[in-house]
C-alpha positions as CSV (number, residue, x, y, z in Angstrom):
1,X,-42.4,-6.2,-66.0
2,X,-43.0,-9.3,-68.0
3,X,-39.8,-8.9,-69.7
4,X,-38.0,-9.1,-65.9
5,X,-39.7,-12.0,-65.4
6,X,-39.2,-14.1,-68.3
7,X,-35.7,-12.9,-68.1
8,X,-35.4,-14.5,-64.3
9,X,-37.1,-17.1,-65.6
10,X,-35.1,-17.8,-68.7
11,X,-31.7,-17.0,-66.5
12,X,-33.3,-19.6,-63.5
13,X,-33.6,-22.2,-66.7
14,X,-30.0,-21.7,-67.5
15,X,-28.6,-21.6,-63.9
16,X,-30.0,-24.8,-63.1
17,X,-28.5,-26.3,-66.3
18,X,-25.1,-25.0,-65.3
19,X,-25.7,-26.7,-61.9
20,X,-26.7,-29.9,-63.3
21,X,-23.7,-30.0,-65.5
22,X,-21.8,-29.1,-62.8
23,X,-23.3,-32.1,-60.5
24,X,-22.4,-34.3,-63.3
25,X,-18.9,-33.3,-63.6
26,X,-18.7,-33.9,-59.9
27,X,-20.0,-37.4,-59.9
28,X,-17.6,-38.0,-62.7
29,X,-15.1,-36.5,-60.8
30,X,-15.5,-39.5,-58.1
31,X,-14.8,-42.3,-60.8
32,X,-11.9,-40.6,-62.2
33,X,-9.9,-40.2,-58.8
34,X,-11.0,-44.0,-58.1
35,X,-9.7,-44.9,-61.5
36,X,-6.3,-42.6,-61.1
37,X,-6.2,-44.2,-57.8
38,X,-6.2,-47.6,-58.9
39,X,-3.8,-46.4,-62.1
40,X,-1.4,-44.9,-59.5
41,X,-1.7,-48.0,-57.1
42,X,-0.8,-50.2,-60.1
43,X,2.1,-48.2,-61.4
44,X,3.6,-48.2,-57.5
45,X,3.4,-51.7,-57.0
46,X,5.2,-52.5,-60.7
47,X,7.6,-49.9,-59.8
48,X,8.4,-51.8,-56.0
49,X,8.7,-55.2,-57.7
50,X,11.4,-53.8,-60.3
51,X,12.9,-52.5,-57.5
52,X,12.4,-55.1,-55.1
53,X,13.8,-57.9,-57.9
54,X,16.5,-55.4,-58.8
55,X,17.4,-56.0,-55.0
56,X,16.6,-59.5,-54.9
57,X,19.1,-60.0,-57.5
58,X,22.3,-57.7,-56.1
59,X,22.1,-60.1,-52.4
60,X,22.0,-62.9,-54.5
61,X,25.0,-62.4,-56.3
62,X,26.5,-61.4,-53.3
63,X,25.5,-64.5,-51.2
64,X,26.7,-66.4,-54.5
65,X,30.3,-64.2,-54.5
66,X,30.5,-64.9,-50.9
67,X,30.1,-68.7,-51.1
68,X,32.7,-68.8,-53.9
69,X,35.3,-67.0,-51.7
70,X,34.7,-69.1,-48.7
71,X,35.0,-72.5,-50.8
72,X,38.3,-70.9,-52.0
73,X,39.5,-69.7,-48.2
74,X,38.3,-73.5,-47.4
75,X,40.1,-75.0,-50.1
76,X,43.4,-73.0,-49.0
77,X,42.8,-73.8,-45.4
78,X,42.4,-77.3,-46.4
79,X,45.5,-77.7,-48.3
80,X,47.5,-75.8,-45.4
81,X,46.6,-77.8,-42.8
82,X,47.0,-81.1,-45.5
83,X,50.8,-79.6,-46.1
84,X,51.2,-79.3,-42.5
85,X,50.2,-83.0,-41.5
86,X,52.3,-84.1,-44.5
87,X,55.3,-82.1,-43.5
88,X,55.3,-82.5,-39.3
89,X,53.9,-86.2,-39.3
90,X,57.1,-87.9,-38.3
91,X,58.2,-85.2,-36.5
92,X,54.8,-85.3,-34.2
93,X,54.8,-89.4,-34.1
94,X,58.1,-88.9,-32.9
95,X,57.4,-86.6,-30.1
96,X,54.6,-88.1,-28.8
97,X,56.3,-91.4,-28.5
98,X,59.4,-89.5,-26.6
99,X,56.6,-88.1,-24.5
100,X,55.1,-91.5,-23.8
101,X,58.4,-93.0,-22.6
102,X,59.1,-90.2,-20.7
103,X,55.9,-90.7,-18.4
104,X,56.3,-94.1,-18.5
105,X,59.9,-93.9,-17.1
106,X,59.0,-91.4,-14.6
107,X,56.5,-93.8,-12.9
């Protein structure tokens, strides 16, 4: 009979070391998922700048590509309606003085 009950005793004993060590894995447990937290929180926001400045960068080279081609169609524009003035001028003065006389004559 004393050999049962040193042996409850002496497996009690160990029990309640196997539940403190368990306790202190689960306070440990608490910091390591704030700590993987905080890791994984980091390593999102790194990964949202790359791929927000990866982003940032393609529209700005297309804002850039855009104003390049509408300088050009503006230049061309430009020089069309430059060539048209240059080439119709006389014919335009002309016509608008015809069209003057013409009202003037009718009155």
């Amino acid at each position: 009979m004393e050999n049962l009950i040193r042996e409850v005793v002496e497996l009690d004993k160990l029990k309640r070391l196997e539940l403190k060590k368990l306790e202190d894995e689960k306070t440990q447990l608490g910091s390591f998922f704030r700590e993987e937290r905080k890791r994984l929180e980091k390593e999102y926001k790194e990964e949202a700048k790359k791929i927000f400045n990866a982003r940032k960068k393609e529209i700005d080279n297309s804002i850039h590509d855009a104003q390049i081609k509408s300088k050009a169609d503006y230049e061309k524009k430009l020089n069309e309606l430059e060539k048209a003035y240059k080439d119709n001028k006389d014919t335009w003065i002309d016509d608008l003085y015809e069209y003057c006389i013409e009202i003037e004559n009718k009155e």
